[in-house]
C-alpha positions in Angstrom: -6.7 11.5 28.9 -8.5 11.0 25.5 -12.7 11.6 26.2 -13.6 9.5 23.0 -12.8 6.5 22.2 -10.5 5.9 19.6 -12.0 4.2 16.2 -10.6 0.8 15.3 -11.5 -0.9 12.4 -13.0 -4.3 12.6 -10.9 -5.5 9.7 -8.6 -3.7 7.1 -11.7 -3.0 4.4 -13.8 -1.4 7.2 -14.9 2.2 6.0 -13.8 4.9 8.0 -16.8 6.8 9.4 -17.3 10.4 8.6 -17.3 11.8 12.1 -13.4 9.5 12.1 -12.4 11.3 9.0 -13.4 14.6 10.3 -11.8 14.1 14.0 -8.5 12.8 12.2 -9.2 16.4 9.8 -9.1 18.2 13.0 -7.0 16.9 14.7 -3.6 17.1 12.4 -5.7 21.4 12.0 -6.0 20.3 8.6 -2.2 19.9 7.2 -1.2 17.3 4.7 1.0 14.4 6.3 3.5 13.9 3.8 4.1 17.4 2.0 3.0 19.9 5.2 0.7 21.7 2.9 -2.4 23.5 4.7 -5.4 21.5 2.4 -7.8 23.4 1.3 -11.7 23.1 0.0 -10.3 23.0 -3.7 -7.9 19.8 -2.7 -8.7 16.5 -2.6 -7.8 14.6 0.1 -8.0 11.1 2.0 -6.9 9.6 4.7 -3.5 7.9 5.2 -1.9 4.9 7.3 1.1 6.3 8.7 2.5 3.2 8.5 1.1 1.1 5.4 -0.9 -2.0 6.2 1.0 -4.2 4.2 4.0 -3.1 5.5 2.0 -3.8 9.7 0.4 -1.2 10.5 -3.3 -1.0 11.7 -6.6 0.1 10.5 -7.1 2.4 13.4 -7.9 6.2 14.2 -4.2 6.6 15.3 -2.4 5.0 12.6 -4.5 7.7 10.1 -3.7 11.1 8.9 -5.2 13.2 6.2 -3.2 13.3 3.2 -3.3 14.7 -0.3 -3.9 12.6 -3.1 -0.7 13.4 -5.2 1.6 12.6 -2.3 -0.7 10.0 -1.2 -0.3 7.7 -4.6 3.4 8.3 -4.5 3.8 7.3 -0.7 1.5 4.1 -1.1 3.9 3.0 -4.2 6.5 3.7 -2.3 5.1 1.4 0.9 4.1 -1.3 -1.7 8.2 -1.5 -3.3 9.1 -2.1 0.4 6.7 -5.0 0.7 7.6 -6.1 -2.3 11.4 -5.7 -1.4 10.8 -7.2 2.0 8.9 -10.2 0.7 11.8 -11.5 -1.5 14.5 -11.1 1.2 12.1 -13.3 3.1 11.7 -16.1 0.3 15.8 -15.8 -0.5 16.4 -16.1 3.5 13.9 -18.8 3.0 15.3 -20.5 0.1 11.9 -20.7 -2.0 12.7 -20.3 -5.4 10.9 -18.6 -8.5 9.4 -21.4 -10.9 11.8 -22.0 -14.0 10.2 -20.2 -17.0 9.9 -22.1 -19.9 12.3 -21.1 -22.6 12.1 -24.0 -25.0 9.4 -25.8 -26.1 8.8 -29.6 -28.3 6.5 -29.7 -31.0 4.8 -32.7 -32.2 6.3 -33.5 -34.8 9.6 -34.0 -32.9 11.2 -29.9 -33.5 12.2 -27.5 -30.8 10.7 -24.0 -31.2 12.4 -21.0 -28.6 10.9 -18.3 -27.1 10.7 -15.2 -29.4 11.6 -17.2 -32.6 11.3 -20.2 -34.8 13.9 -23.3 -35.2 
């Protein structure tokens, strides 16, 4: 059984503490999450949902892992393209529709100008 309590965030913006950062560190013996790399003093480094919070997960000690930042930027794009992704399958299942976009537009004086060019 765990002898400290795990940290959970009061909401998703809540800074993780340092002592957090450092068990979570420690805990993975300092390896990156994503590429299995041993990180060093020269990397940079933060710390990772495992599973995105957009995409469900929770701002909490055991949804974390240390990451580098390369891999990191690549994997959050990566979790924000299935938000993305999920969120319009949602809104087709739904049937909401995109707006129109306006293509065509009447002048005063009676005329129609188009997008891009003149009439």
């Amino acid at each position: 059984m765990r002898s400290t309590k795990e940290w959970i965030g009061k909401n998703d913006d809540a800074k993780v503490p340092d002592y957090v950062r450092l068990r979570i560190f420690n805990r993975d013996n300092g390896i990156c999450h994503i590429s299995g790399r041993k990180i060093t003093a020269a990397d940079t480094w933060e710390l990772e949902h495992k599973i995105a919070l957009c995409n469900g997960g929770e701002h909490r000690e055991s949804n974390m892992a240390p990451a580098l930042t390369a891999p990191h930027k690549v994997k959050t794009k990566q979790d924000r393209a299935v938000k993305s992704k999920n969120d319009r399958v949602q809104e087709r299942h739904l049937g909401i529709k995109k707006p129109r976009t306006m293509t065509r537009w009447r002048r005063f004086d009676g005329s129609i100008r188009e997008a891009g060019r003149e009439r």
